[in-house]
C-alpha positions in Angstrom: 14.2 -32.0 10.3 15.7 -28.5 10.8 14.3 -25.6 12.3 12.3 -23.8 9.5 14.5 -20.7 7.9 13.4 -17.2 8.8 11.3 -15.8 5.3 14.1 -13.2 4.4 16.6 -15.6 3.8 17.4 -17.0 0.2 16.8 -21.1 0.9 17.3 -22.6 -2.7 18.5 -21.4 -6.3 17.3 -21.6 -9.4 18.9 -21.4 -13.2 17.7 -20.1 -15.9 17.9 -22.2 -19.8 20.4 -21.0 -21.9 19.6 -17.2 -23.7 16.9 -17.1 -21.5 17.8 -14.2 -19.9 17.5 -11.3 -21.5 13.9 -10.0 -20.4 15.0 -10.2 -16.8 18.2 -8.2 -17.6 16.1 -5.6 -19.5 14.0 -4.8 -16.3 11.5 -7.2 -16.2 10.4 -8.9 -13.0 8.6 -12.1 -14.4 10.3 -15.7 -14.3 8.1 -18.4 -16.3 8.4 -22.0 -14.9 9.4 -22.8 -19.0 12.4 -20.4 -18.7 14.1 -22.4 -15.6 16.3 -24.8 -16.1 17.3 -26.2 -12.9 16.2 -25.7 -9.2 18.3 -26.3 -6.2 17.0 -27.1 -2.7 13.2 -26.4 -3.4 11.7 -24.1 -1.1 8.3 -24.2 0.2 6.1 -22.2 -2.1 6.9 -19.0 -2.0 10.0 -18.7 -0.4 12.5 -17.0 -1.4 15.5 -18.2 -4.2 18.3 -16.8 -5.5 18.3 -16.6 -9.5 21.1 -17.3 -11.6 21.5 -16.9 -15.2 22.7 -20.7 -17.0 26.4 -19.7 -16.1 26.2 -19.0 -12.9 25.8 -15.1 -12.7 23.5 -14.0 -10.1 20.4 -11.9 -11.5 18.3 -11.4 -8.0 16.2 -12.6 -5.4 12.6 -13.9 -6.4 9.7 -15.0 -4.9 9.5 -18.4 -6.6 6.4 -20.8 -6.7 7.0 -23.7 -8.9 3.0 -24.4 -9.1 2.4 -21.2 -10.9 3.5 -20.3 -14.5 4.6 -17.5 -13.4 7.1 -19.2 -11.3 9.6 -16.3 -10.1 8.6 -13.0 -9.1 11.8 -10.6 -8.6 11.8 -8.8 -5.7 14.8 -7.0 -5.4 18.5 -7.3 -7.7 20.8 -7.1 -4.9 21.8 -9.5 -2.4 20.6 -8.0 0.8 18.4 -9.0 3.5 14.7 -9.2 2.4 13.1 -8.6 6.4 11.0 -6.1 7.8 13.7 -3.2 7.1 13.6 -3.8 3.4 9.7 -4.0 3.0 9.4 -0.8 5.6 11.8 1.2 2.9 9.6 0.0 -0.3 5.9 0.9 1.9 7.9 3.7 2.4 8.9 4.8 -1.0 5.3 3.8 -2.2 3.4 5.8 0.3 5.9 8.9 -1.3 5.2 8.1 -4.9 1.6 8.1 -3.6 1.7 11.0 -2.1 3.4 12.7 -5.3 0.8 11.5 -7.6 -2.1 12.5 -5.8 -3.6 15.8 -5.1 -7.5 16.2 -4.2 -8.2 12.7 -2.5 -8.3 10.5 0.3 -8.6 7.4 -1.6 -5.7 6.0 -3.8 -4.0 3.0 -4.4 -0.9 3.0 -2.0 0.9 -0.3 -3.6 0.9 -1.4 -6.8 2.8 -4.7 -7.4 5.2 -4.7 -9.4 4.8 -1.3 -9.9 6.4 -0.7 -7.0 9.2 -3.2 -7.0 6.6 -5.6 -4.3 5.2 -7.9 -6.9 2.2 -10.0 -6.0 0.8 -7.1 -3.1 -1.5 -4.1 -3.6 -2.8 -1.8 -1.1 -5.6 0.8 -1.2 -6.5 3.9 1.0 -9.5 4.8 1.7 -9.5 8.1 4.1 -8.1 6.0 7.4 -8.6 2.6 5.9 -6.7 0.3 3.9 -7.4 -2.6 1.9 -5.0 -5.1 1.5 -4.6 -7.3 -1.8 -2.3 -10.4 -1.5 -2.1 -12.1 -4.9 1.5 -14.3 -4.4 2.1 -17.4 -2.6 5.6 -14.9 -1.8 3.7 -12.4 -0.4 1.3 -14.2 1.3 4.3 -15.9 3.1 5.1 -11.9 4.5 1.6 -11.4 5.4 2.1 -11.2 9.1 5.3 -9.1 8.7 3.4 -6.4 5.9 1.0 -5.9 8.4 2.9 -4.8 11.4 4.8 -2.4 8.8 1.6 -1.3 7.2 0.6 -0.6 10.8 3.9 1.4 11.1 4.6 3.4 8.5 0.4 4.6 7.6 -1.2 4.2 11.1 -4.3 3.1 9.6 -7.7 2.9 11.8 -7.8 -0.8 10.3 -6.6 -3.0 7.7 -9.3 -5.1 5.5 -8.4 -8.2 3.2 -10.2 -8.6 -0.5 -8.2 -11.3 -0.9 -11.0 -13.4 -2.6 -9.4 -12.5 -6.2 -9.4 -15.3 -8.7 -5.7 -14.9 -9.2 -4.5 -16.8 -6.0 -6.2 -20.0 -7.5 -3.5 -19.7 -9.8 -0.7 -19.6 -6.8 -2.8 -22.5 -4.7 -4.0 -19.6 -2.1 -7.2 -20.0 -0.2 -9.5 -17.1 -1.0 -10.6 -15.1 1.7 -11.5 -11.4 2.7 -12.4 -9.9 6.2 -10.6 -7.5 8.5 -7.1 -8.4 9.3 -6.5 -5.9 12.1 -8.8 -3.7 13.7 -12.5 -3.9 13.2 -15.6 -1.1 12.1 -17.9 -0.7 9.0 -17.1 -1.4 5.7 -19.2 1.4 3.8 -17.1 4.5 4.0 -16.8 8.2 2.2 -14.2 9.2 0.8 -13.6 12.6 -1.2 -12.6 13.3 -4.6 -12.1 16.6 -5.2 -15.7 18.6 -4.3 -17.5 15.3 -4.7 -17.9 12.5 -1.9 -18.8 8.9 -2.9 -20.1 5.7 -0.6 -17.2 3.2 -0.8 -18.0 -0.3 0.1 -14.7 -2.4 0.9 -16.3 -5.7 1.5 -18.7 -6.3 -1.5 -17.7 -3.7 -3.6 -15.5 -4.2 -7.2 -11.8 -4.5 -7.0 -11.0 -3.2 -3.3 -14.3 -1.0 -3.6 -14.2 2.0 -5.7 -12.3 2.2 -9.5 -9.6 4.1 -8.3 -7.8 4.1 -11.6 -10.5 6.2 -13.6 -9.7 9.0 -11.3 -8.1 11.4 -13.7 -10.3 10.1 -16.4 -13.5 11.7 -14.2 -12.0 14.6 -13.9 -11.6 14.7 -18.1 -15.4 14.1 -18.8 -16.3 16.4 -15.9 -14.6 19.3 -17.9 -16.5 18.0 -21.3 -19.9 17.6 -19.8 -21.1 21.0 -19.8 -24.7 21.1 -21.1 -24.5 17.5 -22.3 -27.3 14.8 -21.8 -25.4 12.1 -21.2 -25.7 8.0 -20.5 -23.1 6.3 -18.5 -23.0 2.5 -19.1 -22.0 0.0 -17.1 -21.6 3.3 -14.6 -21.3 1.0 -10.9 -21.2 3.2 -8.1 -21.3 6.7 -10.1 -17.7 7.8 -10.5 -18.5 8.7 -14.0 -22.0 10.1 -13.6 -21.5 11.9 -10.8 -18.7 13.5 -12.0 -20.4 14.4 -15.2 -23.5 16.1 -13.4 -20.7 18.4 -11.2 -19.6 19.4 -14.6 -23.2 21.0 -15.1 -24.4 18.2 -17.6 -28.5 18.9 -18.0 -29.0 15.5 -17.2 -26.7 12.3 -16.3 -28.5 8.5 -17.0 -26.3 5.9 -15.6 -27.1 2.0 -15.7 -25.7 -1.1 -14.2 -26.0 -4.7 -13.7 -25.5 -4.3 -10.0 -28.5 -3.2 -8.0 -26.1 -3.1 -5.3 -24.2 -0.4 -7.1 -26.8 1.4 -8.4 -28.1 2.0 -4.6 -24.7 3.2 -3.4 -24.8 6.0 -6.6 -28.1 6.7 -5.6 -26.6 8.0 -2.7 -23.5 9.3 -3.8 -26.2 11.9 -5.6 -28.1 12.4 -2.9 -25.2 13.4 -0.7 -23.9 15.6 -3.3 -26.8 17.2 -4.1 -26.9 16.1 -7.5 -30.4 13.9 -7.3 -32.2 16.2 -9.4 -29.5 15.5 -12.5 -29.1 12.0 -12.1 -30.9 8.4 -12.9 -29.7 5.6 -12.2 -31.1 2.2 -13.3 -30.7 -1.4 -12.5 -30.2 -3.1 -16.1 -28.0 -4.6 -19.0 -26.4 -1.8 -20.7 -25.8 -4.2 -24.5 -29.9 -4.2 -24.1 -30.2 -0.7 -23.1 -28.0 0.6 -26.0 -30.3 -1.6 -28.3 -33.8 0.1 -27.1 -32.3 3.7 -27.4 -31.1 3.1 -31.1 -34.1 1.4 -32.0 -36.2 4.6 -30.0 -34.0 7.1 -32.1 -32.7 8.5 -28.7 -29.8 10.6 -28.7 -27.1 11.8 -26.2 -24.6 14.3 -25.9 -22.4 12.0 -24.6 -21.9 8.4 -24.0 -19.5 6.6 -21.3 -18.5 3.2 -21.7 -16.7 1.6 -18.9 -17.0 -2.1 -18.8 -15.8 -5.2 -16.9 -12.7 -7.1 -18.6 -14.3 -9.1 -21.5 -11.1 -11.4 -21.7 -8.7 -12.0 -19.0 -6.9 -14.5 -21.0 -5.6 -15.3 -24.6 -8.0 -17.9 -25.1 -11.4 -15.8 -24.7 -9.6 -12.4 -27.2 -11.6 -13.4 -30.2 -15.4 -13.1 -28.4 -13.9 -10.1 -26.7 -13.4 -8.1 -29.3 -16.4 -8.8 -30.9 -18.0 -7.4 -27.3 -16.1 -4.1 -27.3 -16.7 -3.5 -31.3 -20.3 -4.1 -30.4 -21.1 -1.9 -27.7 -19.2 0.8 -29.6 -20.9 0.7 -32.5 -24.1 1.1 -31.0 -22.6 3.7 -29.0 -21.3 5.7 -31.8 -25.2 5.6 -33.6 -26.8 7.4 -30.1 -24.5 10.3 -30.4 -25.5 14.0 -31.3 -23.0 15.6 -34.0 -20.2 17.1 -31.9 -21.4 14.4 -29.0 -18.2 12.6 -27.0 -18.0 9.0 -26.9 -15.6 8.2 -23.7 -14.7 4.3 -24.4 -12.6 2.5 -22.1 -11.2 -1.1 -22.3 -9.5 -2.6 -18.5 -8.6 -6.5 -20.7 -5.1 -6.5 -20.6 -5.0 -8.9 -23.9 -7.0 -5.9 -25.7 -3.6 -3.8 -26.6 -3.8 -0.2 -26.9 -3.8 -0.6 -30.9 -6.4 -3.3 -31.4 -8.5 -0.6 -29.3 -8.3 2.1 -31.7 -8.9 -0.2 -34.4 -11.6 -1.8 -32.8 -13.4 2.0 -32.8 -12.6 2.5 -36.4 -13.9 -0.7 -37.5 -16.9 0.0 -35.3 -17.2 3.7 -36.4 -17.4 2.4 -40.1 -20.1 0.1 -39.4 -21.9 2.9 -37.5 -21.1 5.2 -40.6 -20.2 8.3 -38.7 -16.9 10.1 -39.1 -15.4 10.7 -35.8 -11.7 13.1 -34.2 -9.9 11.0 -32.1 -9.5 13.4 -28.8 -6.7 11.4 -27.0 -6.1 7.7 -25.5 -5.5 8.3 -21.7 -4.7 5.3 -19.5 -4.8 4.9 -15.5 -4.6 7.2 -13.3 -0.8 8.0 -11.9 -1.2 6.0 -8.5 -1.2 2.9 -10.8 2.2 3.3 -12.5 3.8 1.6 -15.3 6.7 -0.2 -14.5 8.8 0.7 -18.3 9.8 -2.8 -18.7 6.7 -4.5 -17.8 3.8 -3.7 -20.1 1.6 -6.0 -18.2 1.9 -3.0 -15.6 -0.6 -0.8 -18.2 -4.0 -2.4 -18.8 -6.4 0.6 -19.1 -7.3 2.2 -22.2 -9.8 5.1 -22.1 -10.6 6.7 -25.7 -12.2 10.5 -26.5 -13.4 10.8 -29.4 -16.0 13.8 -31.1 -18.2 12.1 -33.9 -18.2 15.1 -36.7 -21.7 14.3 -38.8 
């Protein structure tokens, strides 16, 4: 056997069937394992293949791992070097983009995949921290490498690892999480504008905080004025907290998670915002059921659940979930009262969304103005051709009678 073949190096090619592509010539980075014809010299998972279309014409680099359907992962169309120079130039040009997008925090999500032209990796900052997402047998193949550039080009205090997501079953990764370099706590505050919140990297959801709501906060903070308002499914008080600084006369927020709840609790506390805020361990389908049958009513309701689908096969009972929560919703609300509704499934399109509300708003029978459909915040981009990129959907609307 030879030696092994350094990881920037193209070892193998693969072709593409006939027709097959166009999506990849329109921008998009995804290769499915039905759209390849032929593979030439197979590469350890992972590695690094050129890809050809079925004549011959070379279309890019990918990260290629046959055991995933998502077999090719483009990583760059050129054919340069893919070593620590190139991957310093896209941290690089992230950390900018970051840095544009930005303004009022120390928390912010520095790489998003594809996004970002590194598919499979995500990084998050929290003040001197950064949490590192590997989601790709590709990337996971650079791990060793992304960190001594990480290291480089942010100068972090320490670099943690959430990489227990589910998606690396899908690549045949181990799941793991712990600090890769450095060491220290894992509970940390970070700022968002004039409001501090108790981040948890290690047991917290997603890398610790919902980074992509932040623009959305700042929306219902400018709405909240004189409001009582519930926040459902409201985890560590993004939502509520932000509410409150927007002089809401009262903020209820309620979560599965005691966890959570505990870390809002304090968020409050630090903020001096106790004396506005509840917070309550418990399921928010059951809650909205006790205050409709109470006759309770709210100046506002927030609605920001966990995915309800994150596949094809489960859209059906999905939809069903989001039309009932809404529609229960929609019957606590005050005339004039704002009903912020957000869906994070991917599979739930921006469309089926808004006809998901109508559908639930004339079951409710209540007339509602649809406000605006915002999405995630601007340190999650869209990559144009990718509309896998854009998963958040986060509806205003005013119910009239």
């Amino acid at each position: 056997m030879g030696c092994p073949r350094p990881p920037h190096v193209a070892v193998f090619t693969i072709k593409l069937e006939t027709g097959r592509e166009a999506r990849v010539l329109d921008g998009h980075p995804w290769i499915y394992k039905s759209e390849i014809a032929r593979v030439e010299d197979e590469g350890e998972p992972g590695a690094i293949a050129q890809v050809r279309d079925s004549r011959g014409r070379f279309l890019g680099q990918a990260m290629v791992n046959l055991k995933s359907q998502i077999a090719g992962r483009l990583i760059t169309r050129s054919e340069g070097k893919i070593d620590a120079a190139f991957f310093q130039r896209r941290i690089r040009a992230a950390v900018s983009r970051c840095n544009r997008s930005v303004q009022g925090s120390d928390a912010c999500r520095l790489i998003y995949g594809e996004a970002d032209r590194l598919p499979g990796l995500i990084v998050d900052r929290y003040a001197d921290l950064l949490v590192l997402q590997i989601l790709t047998a590709g990337m996971e193949r650079m791990r060793g490498m992304l960190l001594e550039v990480l290291r480089e080009v942010v100068k972090p205090r320490a670099i943690f690892e959430r990489n227990d997501a589910s998606p690396r079953k899908l690549e045949g990764l181990e799941l793991r999480k712990g600090f890769a370099w450095g060491e220290g706590g894992t509970g940390l505050w970070i700022q968002e504008g004039e409001l501090s919140f108790l981040v948890e990297v290690a047991e917290g959801q997603k890398t610790g905080f919902f980074l992509d709501q932040r623009e959305n906060r700042r929306v219902v903070k400018s709405l909240a004025a004189g409001r009582e308002i519930l926040d459902c499914f409201c985890y560590s008080g993004g939502f509520a907290l932000n509410a409150a600084a927007g002089e809401a006369s009262s903020v209820m927020g309620i979560d599965l998670s005691a966890e959570a709840i505990a870390w809002a609790e304090r968020s409050a506390e630090r903020n001096g915002l106790s004396s506005q805020c509840t917070f309550t361990t418990g399921n928010a389908f059951d809650a909205l059921r006790a205050f409709g049958r109470e006759g309770r009513r709210f100046g506002m309701v927030i609605l920001d659940p966990p995915a309800f689908t994150k596949g094809k096969e489960a859209l059906a009972g999905a939809l069903r979930g989001y039309k009932e929560i809404n529609l229960r919703a929609m019957k606590l609300l005050d005339s004039e009262g704002i009903l912020v509704t957000c869906s994070c499934s991917y599979h739930v399109d921006a469309p089926t969304f808004l006809e998901i509300l109508r559908a639930a708003a004339a079951d409710a029978h209540r007339e509602f103005r649809f406000v605006e459909l915002r999405t995630q915040a601007r340190d999650h981009p869209v990559l144009l051709a990718a509309k896998e990129t854009q998963y958040l959907k986060c509806a205003i609307l005013e119910a009239l009678n």
